[in-house]
C-alpha positions in Angstrom: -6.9 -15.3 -82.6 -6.2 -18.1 -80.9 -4.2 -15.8 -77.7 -7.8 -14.0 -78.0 -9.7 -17.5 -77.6 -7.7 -18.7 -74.7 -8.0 -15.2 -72.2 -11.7 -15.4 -73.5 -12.4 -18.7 -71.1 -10.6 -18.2 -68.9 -12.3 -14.8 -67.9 -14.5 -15.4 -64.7 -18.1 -14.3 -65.3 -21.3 -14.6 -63.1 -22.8 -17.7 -65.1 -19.3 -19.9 -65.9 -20.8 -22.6 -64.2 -23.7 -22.6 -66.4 -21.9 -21.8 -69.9 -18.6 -21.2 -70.5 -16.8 -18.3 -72.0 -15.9 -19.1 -75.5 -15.3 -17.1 -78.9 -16.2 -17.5 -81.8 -15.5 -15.5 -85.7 -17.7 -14.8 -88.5 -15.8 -15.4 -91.2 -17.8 -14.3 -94.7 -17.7 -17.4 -97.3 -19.4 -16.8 -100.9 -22.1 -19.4 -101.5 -22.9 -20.8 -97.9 -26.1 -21.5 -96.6 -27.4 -22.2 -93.4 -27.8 -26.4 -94.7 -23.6 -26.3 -95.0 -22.9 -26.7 -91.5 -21.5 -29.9 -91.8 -19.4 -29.3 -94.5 -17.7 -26.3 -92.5 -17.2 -28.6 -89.7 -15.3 -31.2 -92.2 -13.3 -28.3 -93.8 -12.2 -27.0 -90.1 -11.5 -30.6 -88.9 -7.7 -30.4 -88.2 -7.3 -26.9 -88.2 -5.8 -25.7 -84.6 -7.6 -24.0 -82.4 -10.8 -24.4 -83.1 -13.7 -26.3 -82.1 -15.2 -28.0 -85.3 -17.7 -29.4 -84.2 -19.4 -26.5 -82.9 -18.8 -24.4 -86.0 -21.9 -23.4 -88.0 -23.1 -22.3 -91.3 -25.7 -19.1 -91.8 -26.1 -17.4 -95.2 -23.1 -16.3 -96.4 -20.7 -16.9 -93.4 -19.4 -19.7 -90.9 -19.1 -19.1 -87.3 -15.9 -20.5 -86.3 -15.8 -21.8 -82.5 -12.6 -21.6 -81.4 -11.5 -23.6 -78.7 -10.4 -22.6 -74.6 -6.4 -24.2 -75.8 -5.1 -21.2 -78.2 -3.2 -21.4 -80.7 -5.8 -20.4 -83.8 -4.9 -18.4 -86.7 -6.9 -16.2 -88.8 -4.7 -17.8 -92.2 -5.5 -21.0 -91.6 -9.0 -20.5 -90.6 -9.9 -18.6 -94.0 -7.6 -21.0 -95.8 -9.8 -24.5 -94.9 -13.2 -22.0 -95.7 -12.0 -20.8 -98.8 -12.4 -24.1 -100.2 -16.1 -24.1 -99.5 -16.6 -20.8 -101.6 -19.1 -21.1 -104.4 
């Protein structure tokens, strides 16, 4: 994922200097609602490769920023959300 993130920004597009290109995954998690977004952002806190912060909660699934650096991986992704599963 993380090789994914990093060709991602770095692609040239006609409004880079107004938003960056960035991806993100939707990861399903059991239980979530759209109020958990901080506690996705504490459970991907550490993990590589992704931008915490700017992770999110909906109903039913996180979306996982992942940062312009590389380096993510789907295992450890999943892993750090699985605790969050109701």
């Amino acid at each position: 994922m993380g090789d994914v993130a990093k060709a991602v920004a770095q692609t040239k597009t006609p409004h880079t200097n107004l938003v960056k290109p960035a991806a993100a995954l939707v990861i399903p998690v059991k239980g979530l609602t759209k109020d958990d977004s901080a506690k996705v952002q504490k459970a991907l806190e550490g993990v590589k490769g992704v931008a915490a912060k700017d992770a999110r909660a909906e109903d039913g699934q996180a979306v996982v920023a992942l940062d312009d650096k590389g380096g993510a991986h789907l295992a450890e992704i999943t892993k750090a959300l699985n605790k969050l599963a109701k």
